[in-house]
C-alpha positions as CSV (number, residue, x, y, z in Angstrom):
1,X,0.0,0.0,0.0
2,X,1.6,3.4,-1.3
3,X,0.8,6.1,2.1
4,X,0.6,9.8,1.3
5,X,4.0,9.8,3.7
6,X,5.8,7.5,1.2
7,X,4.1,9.2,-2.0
8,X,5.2,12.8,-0.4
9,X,8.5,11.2,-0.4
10,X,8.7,10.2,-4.2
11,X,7.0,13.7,-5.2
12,X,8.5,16.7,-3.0
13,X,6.4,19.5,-3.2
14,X,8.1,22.9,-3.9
15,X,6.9,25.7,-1.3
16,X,7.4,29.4,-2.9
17,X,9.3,32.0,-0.7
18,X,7.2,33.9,1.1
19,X,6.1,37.4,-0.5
20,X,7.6,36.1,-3.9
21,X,5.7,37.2,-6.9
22,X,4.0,35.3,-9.5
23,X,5.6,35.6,-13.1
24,X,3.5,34.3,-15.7
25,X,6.0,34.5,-18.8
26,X,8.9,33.3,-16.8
27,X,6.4,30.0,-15.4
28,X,5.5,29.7,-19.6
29,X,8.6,30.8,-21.8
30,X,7.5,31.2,-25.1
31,X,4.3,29.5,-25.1
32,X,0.8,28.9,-29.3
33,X,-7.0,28.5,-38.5
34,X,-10.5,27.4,-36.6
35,X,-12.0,25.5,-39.5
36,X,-8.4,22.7,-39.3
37,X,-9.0,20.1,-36.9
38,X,-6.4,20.4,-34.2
39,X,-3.9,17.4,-34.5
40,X,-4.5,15.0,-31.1
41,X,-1.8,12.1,-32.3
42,X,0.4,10.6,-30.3
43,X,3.2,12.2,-31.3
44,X,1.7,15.4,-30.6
45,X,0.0,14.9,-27.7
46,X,1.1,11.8,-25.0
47,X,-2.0,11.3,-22.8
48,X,-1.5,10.6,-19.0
49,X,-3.6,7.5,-19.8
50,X,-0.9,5.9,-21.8
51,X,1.5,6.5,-18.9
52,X,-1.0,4.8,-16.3
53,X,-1.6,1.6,-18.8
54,X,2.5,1.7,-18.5
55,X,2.1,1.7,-15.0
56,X,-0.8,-1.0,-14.5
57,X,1.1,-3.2,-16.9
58,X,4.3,-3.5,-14.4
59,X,2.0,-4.0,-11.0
60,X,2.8,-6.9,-10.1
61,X,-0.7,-9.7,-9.3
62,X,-4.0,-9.5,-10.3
63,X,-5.8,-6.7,-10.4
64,X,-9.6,-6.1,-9.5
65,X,-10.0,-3.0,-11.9
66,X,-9.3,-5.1,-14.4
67,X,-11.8,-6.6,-17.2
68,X,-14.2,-4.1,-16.5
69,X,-14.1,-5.1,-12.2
70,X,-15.7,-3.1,-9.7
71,X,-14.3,-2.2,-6.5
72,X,-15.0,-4.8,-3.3
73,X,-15.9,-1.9,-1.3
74,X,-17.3,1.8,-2.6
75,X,-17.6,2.8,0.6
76,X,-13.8,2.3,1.4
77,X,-12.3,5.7,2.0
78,X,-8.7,4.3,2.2
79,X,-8.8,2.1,-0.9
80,X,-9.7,4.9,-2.6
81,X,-7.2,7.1,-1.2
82,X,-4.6,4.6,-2.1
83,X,-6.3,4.1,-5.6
84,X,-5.9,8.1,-5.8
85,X,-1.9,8.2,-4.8
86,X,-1.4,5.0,-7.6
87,X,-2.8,7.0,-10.1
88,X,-1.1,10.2,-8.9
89,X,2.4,8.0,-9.0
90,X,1.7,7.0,-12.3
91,X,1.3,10.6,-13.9
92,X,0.7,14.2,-12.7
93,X,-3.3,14.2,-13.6
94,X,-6.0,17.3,-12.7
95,X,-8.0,17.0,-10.2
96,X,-11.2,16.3,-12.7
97,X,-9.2,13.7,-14.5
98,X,-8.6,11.8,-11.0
99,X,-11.8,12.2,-9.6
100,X,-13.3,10.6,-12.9
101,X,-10.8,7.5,-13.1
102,X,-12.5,6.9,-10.0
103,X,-15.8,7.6,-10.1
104,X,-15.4,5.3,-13.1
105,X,-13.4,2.2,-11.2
106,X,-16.8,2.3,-9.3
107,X,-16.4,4.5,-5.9
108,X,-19.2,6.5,-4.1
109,X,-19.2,9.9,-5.0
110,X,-18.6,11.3,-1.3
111,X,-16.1,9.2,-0.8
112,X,-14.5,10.3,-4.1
113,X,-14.6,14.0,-3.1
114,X,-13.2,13.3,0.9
115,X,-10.4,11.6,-0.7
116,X,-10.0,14.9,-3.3
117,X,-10.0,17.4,-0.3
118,X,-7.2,15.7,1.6
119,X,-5.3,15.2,-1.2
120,X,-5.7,19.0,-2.0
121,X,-5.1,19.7,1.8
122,X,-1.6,18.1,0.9
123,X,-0.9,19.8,-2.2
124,X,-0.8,16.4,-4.5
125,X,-3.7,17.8,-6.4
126,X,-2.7,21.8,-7.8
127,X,-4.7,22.4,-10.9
128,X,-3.4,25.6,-11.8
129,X,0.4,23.9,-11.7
130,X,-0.9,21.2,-14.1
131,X,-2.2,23.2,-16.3
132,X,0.4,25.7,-16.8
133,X,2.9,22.5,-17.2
134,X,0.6,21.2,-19.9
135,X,0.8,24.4,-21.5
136,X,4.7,24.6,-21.5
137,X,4.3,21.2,-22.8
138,X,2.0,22.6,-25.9
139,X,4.1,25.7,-26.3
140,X,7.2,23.3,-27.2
141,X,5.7,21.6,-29.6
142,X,4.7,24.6,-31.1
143,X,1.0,24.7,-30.5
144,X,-1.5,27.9,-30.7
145,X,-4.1,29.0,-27.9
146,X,-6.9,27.1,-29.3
147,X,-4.6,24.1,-29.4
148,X,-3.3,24.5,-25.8
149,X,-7.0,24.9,-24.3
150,X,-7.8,22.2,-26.2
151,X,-5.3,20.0,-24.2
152,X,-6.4,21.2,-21.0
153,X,-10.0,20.3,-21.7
154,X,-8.9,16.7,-23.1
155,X,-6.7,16.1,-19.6
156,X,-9.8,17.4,-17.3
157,X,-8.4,20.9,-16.0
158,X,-11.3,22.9,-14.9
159,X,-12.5,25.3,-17.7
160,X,-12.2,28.5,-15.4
161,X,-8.3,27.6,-14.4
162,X,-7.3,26.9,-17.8
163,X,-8.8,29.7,-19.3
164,X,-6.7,31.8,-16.9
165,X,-3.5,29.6,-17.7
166,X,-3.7,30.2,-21.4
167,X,-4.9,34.2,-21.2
168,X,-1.4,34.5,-19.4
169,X,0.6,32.9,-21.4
170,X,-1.0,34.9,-24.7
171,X,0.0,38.6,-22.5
172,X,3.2,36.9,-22.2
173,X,3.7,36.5,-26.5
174,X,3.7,32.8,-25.7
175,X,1.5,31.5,-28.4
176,X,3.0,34.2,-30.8
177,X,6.7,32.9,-30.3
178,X,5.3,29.4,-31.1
179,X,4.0,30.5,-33.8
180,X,7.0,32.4,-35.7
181,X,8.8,28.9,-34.5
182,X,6.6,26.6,-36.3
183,X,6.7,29.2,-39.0
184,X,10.9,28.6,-39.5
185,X,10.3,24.7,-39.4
186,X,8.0,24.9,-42.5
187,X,10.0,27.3,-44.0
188,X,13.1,25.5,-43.8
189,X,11.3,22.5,-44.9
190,X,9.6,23.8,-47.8
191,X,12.5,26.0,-48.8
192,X,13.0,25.9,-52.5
193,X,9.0,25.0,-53.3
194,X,6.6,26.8,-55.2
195,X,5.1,29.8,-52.5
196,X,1.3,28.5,-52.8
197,X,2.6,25.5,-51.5
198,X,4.6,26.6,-48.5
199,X,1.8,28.7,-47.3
200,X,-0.2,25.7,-47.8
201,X,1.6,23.4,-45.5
202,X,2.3,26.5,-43.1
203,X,-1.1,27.0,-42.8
204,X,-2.2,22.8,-42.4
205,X,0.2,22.6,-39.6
206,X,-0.6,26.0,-37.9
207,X,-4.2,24.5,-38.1
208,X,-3.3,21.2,-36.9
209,X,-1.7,23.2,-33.6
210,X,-4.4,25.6,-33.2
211,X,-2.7,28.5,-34.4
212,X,-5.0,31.8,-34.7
213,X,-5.3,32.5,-38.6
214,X,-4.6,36.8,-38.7
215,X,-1.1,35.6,-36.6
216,X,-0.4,32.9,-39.3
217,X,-1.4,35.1,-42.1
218,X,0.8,37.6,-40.8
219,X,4.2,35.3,-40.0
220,X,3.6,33.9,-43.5
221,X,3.7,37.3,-45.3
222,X,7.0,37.4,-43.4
223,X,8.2,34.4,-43.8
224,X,7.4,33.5,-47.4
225,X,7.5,36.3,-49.3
């Protein structure tokens, strides 16, 4: 059984000094046309799922989630807890994301949301520090705004905290830097092609990332011309 002692242990959490400020552009250095479907591969975008099938494939013994299993005992507040750190080992998740994987491996909903509020009263769950890691994450692979909210919706971040975490790092020029860099990739790519074709792929990919379309028109005119 992993204890919140042990998982502490494994996952230090970093206290800021007191009085410091927060600084949005250093927290996001750098971070990124609406009718493109934003690209969700798996080279683009790893999912925290993968990570915990990595992870329930090396537990060792049976397991009783598996094959569709319920839980022995919904009522079991320190099952669940434990449940919570395993998944929590496994990969850094928001707290919506955790408190569906167990909802969904068949836990009552109160106990579900005593086990949340300790873990928050710990600091193992901080939504606003996974979503600004997911959006450094999108910013270096070169993704737009609409590309990084995207993300956060798919990993579960609460729609009021990630719409904070990506307004910061737009004031910041973090989706405009991603942009001018996936601009230079294309253009190196492409270099020697005819022009419609350059902006063509320049504009599929800034699509695919959720780029806006006036910043790619505008880096292409740049870029291309």
């Amino acid at each position: 059984m992993i204890s919140a002692e042990e998982f502490l242990r494994r996952h230090p959490v970093a206290s800021p000094e007191p009085g410091a400020p927060r600084n949005p552009a250093a927290d996001a250095p750098g971070i990124e046309v609406a009718d493109i479907p934003i690209d969700a591969s798996a080279d683009d975008a790893p999912s925290d799922d993968g990570s915990a099938r990595s992870f329930r494939r090396r537990a060792s013994g049976p397991s009783r989630w598996r094959n569709g299993a319920q839980v022995e005992d919904p009522a079991d507040v320190d099952a669940c807890r434990e449940s919570a750190l395993h998944l929590l080992d496994a990969a850094a998740r928001s707290s919506g994301a955790l408190r569906d994987r167990l909802l969904d491996r068949g836990y009552d909903a109160d106990v579900v949301e005593r086990v949340m509020l300790r873990l928050e009263e710990l600091r193992l769950i901080d939504d606003r520090g996974y979503a600004e890691s997911v959006v450094r994450s999108c910013v270096s692979r070169m993704m737009g705004r609409r590309g990084a909210a995207a993300e956060l919706s798919r990993r579960g971040v609460d729609r009021a905290v990630a719409a904070q975490v990506v307004d910061e790092a737009e004031r910041a020029g973090a989706f405009e830097d991603a942009a001018w860099e996936l601009g230079r990739s294309v253009a190196r790519r492409t270099h020697g092609l005819d022009r419609q074709v350059r902006q063509r792929r320049f504009w599929s990919a800034g699509g695919r990332k959720g780029h806006d379309p006036e910043t790619l028109r505008r880096i292409a005119r740049e870029l291309l011309d």
